[in-house]
C-alpha positions as protocol buffer text, in pm:
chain_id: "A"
residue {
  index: 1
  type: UNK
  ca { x: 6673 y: 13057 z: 5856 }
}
residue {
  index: 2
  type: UNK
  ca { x: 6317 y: 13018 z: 5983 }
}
residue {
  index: 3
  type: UNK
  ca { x: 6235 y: 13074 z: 6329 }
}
residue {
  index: 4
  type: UNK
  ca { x: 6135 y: 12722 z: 6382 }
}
residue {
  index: 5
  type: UNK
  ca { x: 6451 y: 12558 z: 6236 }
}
residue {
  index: 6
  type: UNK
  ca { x: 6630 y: 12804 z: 6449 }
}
residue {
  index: 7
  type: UNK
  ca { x: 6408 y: 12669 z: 6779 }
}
residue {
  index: 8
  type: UNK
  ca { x: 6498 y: 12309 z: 6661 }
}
residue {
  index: 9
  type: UNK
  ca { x: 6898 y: 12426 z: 6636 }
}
residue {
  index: 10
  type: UNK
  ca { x: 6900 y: 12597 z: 6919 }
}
residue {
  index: 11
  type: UNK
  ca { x: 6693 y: 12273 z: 7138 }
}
residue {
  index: 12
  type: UNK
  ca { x: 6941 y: 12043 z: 7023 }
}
residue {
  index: 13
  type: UNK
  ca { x: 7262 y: 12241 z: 7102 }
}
residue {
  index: 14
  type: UNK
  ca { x: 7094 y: 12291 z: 7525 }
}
residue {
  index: 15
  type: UNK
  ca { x: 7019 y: 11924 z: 7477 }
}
residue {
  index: 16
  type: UNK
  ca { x: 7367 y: 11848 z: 7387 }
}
residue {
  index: 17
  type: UNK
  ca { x: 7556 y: 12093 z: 7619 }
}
residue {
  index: 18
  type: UNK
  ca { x: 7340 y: 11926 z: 7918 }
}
residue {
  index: 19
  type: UNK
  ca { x: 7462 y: 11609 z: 7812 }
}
residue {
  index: 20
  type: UNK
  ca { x: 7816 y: 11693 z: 7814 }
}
residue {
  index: 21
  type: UNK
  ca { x: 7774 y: 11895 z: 8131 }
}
residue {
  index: 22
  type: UNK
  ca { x: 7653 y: 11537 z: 8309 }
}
residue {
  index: 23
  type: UNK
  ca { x: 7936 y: 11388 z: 8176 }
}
residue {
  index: 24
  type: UNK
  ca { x: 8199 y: 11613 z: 8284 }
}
residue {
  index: 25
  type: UNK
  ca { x: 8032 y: 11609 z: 8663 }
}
residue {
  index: 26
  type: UNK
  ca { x: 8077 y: 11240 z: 8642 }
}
residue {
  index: 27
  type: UNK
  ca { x: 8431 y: 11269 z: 8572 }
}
residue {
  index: 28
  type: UNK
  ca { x: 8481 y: 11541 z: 8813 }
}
residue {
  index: 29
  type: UNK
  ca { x: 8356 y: 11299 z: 9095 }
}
residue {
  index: 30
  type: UNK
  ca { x: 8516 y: 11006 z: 8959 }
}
residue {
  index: 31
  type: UNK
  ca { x: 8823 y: 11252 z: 8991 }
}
residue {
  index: 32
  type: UNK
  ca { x: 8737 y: 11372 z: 9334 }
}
residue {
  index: 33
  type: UNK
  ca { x: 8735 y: 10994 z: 9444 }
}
residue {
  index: 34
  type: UNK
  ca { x: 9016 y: 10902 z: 9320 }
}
residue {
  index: 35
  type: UNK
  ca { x: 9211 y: 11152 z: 9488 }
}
residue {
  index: 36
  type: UNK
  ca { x: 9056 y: 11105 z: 9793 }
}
residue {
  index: 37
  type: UNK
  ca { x: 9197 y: 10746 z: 9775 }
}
residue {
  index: 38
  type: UNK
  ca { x: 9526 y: 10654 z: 9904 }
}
residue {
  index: 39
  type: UNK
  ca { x: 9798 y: 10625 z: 9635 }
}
residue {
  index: 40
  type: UNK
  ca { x: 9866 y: 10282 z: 9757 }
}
residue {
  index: 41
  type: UNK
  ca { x: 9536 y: 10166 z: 9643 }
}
residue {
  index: 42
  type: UNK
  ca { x: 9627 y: 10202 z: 9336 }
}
residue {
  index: 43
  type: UNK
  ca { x: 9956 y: 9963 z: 9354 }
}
residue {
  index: 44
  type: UNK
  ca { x: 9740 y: 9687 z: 9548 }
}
residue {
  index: 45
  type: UNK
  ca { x: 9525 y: 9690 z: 9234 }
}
residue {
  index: 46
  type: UNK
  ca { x: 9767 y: 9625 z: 9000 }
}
residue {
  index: 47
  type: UNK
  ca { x: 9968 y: 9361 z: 9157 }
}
residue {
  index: 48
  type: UNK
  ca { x: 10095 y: 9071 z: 8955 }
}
residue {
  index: 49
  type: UNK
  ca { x: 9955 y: 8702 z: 9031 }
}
residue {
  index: 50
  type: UNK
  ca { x: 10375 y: 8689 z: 9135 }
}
residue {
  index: 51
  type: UNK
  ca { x: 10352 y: 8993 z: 9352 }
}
residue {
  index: 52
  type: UNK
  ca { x: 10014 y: 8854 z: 9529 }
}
residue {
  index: 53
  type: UNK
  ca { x: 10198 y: 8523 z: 9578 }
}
residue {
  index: 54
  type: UNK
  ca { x: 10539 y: 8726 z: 9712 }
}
residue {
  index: 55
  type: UNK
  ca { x: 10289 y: 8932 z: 9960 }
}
residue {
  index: 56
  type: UNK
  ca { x: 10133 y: 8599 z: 10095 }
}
residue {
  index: 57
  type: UNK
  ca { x: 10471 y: 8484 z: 10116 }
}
residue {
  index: 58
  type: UNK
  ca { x: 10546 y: 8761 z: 10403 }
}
residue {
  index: 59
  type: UNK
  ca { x: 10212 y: 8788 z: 10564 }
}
residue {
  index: 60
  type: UNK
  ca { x: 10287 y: 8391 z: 10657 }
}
residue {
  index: 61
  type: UNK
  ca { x: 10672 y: 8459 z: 10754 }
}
residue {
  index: 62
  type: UNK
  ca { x: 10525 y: 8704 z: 11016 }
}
residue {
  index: 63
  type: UNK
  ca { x: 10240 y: 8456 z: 11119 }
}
residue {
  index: 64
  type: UNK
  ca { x: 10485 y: 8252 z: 11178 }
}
residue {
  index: 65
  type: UNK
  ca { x: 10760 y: 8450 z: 11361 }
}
residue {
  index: 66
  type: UNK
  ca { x: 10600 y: 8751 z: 11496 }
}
residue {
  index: 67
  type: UNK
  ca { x: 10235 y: 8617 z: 11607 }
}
residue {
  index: 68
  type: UNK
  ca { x: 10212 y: 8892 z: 11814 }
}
residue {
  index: 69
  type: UNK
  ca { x: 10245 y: 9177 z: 11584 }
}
residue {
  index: 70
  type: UNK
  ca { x: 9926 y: 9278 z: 11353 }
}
residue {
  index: 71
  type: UNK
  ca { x: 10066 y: 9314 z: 11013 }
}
residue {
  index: 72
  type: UNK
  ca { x: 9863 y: 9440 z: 10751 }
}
residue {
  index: 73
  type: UNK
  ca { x: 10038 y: 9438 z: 10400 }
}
residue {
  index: 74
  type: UNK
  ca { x: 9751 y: 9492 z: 10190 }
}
residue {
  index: 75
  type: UNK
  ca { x: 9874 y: 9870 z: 10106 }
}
residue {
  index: 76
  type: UNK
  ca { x: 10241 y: 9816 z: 10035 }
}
residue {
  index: 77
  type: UNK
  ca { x: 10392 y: 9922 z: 9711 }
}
residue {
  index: 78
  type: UNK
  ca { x: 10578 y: 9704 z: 9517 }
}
residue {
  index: 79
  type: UNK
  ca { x: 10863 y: 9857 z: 9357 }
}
residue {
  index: 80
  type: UNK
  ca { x: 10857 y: 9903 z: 8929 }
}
residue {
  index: 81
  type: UNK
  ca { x: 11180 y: 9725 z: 8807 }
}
residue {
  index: 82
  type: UNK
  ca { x: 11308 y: 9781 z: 8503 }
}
residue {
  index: 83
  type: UNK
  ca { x: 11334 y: 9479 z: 8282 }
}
residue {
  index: 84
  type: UNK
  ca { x: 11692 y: 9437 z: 8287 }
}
residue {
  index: 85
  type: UNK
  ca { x: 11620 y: 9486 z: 8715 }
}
residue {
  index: 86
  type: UNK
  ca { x: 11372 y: 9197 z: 8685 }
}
residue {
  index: 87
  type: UNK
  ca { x: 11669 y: 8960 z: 8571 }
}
residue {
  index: 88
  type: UNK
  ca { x: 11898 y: 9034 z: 8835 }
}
residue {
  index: 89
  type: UNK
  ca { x: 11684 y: 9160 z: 9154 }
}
residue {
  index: 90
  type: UNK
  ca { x: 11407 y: 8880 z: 9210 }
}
residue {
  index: 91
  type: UNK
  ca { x: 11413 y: 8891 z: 9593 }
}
residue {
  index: 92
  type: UNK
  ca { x: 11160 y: 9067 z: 9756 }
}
residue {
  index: 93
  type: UNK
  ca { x: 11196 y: 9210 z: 10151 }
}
residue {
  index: 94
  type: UNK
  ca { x: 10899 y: 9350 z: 10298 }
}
residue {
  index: 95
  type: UNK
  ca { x: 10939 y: 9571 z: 10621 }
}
residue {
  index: 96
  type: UNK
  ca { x: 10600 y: 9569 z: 10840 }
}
residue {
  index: 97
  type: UNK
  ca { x: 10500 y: 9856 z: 11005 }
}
residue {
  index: 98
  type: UNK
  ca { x: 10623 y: 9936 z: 11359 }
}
residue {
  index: 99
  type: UNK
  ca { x: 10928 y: 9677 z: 11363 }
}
residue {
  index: 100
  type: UNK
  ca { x: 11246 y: 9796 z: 11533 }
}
residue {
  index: 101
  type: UNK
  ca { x: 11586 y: 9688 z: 11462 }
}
residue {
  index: 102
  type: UNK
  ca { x: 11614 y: 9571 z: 11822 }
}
residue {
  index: 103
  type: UNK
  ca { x: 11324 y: 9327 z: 11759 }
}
residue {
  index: 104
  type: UNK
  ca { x: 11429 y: 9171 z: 11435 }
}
residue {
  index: 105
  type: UNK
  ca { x: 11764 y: 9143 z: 11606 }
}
residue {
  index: 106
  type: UNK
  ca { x: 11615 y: 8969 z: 11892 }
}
residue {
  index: 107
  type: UNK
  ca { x: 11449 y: 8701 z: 11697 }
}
residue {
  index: 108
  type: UNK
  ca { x: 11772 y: 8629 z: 11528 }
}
residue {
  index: 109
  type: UNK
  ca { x: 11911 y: 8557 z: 11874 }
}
residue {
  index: 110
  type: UNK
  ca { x: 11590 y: 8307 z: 11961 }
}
residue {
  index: 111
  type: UNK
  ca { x: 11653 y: 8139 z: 11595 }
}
residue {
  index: 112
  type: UNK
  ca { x: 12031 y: 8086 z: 11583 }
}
residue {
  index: 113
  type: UNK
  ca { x: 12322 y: 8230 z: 11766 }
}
residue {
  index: 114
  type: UNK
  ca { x: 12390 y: 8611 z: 11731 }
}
residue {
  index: 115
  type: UNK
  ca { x: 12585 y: 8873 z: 11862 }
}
residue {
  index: 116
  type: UNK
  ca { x: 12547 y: 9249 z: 11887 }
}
residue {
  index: 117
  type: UNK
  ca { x: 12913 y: 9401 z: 11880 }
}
residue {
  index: 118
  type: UNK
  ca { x: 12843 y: 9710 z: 11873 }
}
residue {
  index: 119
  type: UNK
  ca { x: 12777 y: 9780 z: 12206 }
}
residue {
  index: 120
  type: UNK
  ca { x: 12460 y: 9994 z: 12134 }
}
residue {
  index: 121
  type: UNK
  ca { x: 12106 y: 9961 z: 12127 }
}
residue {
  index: 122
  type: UNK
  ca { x: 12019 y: 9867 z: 11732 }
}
residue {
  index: 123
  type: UNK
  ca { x: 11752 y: 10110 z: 11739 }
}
residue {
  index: 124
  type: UNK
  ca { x: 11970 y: 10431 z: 11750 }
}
residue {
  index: 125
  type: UNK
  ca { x: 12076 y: 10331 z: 11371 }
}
residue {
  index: 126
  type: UNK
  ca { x: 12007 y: 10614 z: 11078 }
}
residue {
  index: 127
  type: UNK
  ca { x: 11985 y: 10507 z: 10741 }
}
residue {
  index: 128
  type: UNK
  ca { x: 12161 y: 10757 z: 10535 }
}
residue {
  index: 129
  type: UNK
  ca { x: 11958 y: 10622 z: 10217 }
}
residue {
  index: 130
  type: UNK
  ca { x: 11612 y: 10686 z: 10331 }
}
residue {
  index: 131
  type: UNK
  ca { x: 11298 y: 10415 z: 10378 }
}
residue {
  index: 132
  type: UNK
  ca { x: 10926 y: 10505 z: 10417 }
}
residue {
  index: 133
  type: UNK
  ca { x: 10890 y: 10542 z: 10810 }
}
residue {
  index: 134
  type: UNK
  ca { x: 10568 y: 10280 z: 10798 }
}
residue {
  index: 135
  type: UNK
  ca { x: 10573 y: 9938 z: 10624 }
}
residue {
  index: 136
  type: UNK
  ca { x: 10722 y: 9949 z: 10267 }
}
residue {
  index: 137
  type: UNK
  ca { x: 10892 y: 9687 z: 10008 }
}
residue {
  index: 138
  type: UNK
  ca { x: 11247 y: 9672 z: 9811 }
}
residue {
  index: 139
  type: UNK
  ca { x: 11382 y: 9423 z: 9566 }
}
residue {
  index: 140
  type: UNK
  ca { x: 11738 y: 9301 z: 9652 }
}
residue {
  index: 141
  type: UNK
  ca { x: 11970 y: 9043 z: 9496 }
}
residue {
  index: 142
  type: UNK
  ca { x: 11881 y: 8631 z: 9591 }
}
residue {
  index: 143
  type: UNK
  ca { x: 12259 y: 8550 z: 9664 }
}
residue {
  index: 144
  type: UNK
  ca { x: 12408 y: 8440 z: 9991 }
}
residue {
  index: 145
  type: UNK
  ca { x: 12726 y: 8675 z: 9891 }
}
residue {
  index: 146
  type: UNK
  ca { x: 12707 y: 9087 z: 9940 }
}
residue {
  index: 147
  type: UNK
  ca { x: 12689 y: 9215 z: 9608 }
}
residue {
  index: 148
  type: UNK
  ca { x: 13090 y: 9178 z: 9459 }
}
residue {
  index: 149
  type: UNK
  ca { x: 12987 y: 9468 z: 9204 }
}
residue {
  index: 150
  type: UNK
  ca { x: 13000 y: 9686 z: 9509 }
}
residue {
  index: 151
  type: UNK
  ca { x: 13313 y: 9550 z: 9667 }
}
residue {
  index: 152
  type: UNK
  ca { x: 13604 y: 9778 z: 9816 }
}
residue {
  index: 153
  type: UNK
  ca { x: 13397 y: 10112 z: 9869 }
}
residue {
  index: 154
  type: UNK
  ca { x: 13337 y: 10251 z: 10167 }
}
residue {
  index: 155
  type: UNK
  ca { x: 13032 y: 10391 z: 10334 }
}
residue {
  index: 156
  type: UNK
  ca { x: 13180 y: 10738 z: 10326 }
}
residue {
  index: 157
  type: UNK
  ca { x: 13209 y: 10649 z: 9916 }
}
residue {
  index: 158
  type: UNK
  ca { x: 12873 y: 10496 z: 9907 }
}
residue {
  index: 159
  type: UNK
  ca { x: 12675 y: 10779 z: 10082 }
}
residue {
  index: 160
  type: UNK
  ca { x: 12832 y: 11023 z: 9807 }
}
residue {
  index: 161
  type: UNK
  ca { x: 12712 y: 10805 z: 9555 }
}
residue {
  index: 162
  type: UNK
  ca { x: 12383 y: 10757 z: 9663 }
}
residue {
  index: 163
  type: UNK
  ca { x: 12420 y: 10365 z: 9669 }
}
residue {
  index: 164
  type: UNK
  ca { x: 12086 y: 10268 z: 9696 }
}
residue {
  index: 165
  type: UNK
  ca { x: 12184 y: 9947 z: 9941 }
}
residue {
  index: 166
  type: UNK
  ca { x: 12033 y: 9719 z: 10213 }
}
residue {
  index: 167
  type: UNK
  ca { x: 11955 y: 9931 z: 10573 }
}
residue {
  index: 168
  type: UNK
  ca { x: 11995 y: 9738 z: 10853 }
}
residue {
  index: 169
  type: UNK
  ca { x: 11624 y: 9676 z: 10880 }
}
residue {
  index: 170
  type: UNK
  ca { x: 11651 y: 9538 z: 10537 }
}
residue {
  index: 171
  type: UNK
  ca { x: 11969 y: 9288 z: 10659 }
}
residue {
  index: 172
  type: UNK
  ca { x: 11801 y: 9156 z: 10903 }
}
residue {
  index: 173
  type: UNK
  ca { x: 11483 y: 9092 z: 10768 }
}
residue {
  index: 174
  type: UNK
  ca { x: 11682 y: 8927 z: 10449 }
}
residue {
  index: 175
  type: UNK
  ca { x: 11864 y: 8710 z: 10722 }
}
residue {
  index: 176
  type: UNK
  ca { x: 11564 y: 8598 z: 10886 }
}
residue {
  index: 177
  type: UNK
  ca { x: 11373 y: 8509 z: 10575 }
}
residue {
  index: 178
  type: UNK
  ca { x: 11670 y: 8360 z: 10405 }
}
residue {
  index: 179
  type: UNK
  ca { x: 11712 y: 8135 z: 10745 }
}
residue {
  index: 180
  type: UNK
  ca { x: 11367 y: 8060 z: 10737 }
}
residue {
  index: 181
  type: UNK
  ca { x: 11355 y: 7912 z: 10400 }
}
residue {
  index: 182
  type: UNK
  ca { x: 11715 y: 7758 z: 10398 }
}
residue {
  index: 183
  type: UNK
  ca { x: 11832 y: 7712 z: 10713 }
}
residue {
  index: 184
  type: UNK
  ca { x: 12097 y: 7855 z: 10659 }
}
residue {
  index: 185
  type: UNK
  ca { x: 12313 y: 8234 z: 10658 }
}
residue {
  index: 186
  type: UNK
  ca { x: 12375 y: 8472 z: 10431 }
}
residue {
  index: 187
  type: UNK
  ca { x: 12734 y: 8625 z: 10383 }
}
residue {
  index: 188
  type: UNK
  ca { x: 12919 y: 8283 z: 10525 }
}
residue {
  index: 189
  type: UNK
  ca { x: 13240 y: 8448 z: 10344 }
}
residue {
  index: 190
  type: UNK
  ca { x: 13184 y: 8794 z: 10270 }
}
residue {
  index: 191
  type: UNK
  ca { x: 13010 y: 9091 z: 10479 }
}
residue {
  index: 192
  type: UNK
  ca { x: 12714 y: 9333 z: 10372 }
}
residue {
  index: 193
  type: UNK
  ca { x: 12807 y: 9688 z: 10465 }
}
residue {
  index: 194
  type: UNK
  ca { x: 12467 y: 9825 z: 10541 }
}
residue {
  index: 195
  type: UNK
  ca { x: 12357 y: 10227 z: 10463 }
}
residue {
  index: 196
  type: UNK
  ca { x: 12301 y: 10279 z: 10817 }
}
residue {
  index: 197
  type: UNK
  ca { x: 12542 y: 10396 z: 11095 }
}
residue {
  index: 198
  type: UNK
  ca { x: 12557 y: 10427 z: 11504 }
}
residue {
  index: 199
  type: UNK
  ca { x: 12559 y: 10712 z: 11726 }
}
residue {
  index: 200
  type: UNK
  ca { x: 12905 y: 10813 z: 11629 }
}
residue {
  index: 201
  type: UNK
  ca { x: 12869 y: 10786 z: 11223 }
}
residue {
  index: 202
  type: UNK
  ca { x: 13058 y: 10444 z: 11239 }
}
residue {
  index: 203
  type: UNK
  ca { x: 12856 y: 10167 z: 10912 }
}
residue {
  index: 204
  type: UNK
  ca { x: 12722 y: 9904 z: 11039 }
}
residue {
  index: 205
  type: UNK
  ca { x: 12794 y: 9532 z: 10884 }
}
residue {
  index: 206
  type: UNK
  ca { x: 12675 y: 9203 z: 10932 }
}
residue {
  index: 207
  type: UNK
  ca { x: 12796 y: 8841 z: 10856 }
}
residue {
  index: 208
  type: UNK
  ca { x: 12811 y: 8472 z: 10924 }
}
residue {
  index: 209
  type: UNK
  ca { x: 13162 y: 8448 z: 11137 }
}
residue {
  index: 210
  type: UNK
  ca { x: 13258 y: 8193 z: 11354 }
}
residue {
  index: 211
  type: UNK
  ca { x: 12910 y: 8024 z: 11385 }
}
residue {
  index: 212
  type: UNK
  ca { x: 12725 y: 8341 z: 11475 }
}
residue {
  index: 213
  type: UNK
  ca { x: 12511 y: 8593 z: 11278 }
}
residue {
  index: 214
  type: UNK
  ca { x: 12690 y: 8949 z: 11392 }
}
residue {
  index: 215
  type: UNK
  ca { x: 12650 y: 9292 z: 11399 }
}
residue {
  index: 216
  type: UNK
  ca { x: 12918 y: 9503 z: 11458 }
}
residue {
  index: 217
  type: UNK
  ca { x: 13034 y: 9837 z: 11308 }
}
residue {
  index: 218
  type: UNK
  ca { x: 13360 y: 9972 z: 11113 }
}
residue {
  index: 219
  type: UNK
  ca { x: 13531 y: 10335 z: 11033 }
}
residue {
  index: 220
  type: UNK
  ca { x: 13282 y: 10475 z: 10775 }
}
residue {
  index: 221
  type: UNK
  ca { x: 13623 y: 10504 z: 10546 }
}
residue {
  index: 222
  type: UNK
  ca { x: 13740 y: 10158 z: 10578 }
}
residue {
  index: 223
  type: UNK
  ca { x: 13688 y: 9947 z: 10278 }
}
residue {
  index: 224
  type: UNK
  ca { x: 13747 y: 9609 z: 10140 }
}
residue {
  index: 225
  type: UNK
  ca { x: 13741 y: 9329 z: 9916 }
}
residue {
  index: 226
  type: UNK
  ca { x: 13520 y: 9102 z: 10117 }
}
residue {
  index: 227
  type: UNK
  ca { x: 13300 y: 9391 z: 10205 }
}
residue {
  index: 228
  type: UNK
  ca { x: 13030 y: 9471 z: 9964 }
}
residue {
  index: 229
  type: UNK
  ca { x: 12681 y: 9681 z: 9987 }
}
residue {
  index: 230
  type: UNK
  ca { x: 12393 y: 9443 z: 9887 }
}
residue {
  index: 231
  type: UNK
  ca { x: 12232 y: 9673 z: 9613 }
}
residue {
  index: 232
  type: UNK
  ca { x: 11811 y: 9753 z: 9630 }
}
residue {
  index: 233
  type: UNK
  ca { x: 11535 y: 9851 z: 9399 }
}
residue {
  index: 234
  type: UNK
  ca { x: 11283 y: 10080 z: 9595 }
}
residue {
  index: 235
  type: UNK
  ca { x: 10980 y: 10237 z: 9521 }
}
residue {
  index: 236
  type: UNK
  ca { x: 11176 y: 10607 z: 9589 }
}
residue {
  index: 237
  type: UNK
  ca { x: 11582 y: 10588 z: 9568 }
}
residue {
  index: 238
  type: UNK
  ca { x: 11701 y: 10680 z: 9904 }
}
residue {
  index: 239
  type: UNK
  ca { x: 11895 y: 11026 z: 9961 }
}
residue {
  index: 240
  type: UNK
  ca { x: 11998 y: 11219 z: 10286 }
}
């Protein structure tokens, strides 16, 4: 080979190993921005135009009920469903940031009539199927009944299971939206056991019963026929 053929060879190989070199830094800091980005950017982009439309959906349900509160949804992850899921869990509940149990309860009570049995505050509840501690999304069952599939088991049952079921947070909030587009109650003949318990490791339930929505609590071994869970897809299943 002759030295200039060589030179030519040898131009052409810097040329091209300076070319590659730009393009791997521009995937490094395409990389480095990405990262830097929270994860939940990533589900906001790739909402559905139904997702988008369920979103508004809640952004106007706490317009309308909690005025006061400054809800920002933009960053919530929708939960994947499987496609069988997609058949049977087509209502969405979306939690907003910074709402206690004590305050969803509370605008029950200004909506229709509602007791607290329990005899505690609501906020002392612990969910023994976990929930993102900010605002966060889960895809539940549209039926006024608790789920009959999960009928006769207990909490105590349901915990060792890992039921991945309505929290209390996630009662209420299906209560108030279900009211709010009905005007009317969930669970008029059944009860939703919830995965959350009181102070003293008693589940708390909720219901329609005798023309009031109501909280109250049971023996975390008690079980029944007319007492179900209320089954949920979430973006991570729950555990203690």
């Amino acid at each position: 080979m002759d030295r200039k053929m060589f030179e030519a060879g040898a131009n052409k190989a810097y040329n091209e190993a300076h070319d590659l070199n730009d393009e791997l830094s521009k995937i490094e800091k395409r990389a480095a921005e990405i990262k830097g980005k929270p994860e939940s950017e990533s589900f906001k982009k790739e909402r559905t135009a139904a997702e988008k439309e369920k979103i508004a959906e809640w952004e106007n349900f706490y317009k309308k009920y909690f005025p006061d509160k400054a809800v920002d949804l933009s960053m919530v992850e929708i939960p994947q469903r499987t496609a069988e899921e997609e058949k049977e869990f087509t209502r969405l509940i979306v939690r907003a940031e910074d709402l206690s149990n004590e305050e969803l309860f509370k605008k029950c009570a200004e909506l229709f009539p509602s007791v607290n049995h329990t005899g505690e505050n609501l906020d002392v509840a612990k969910d023994f199927m976990r929930r993102p501690s900010g605002s966060y999304a889960v895809w539940v069952r549209d039926v006024e009944a608790a789920d009959k599939k999960h009928k006769n088991k207990s909490a105590d049952m349901a915990e060792k299971e890992k039921l991945n079921a309505e929290t209390l947070t996630d009662r209420l909030l299906h209560e108030l939206k279900y009211f709010s587009e009905t005007g009317d109650h969930l669970d008029k003949k059944t009860g939703t056991f919830t995965v959350s318990r009181i102070s003293d490791g008693h589940v708390l339930h909720a219901s329609w019963y005798t023309g009031n929505f109501r909280v109250d609590w049971y023996n975390s071994d008690y079980r029944d026929d007319n007492w179900c869970f209320r089954q949920v897809v979430s973006s991570a299943e729950g555990g203690k």
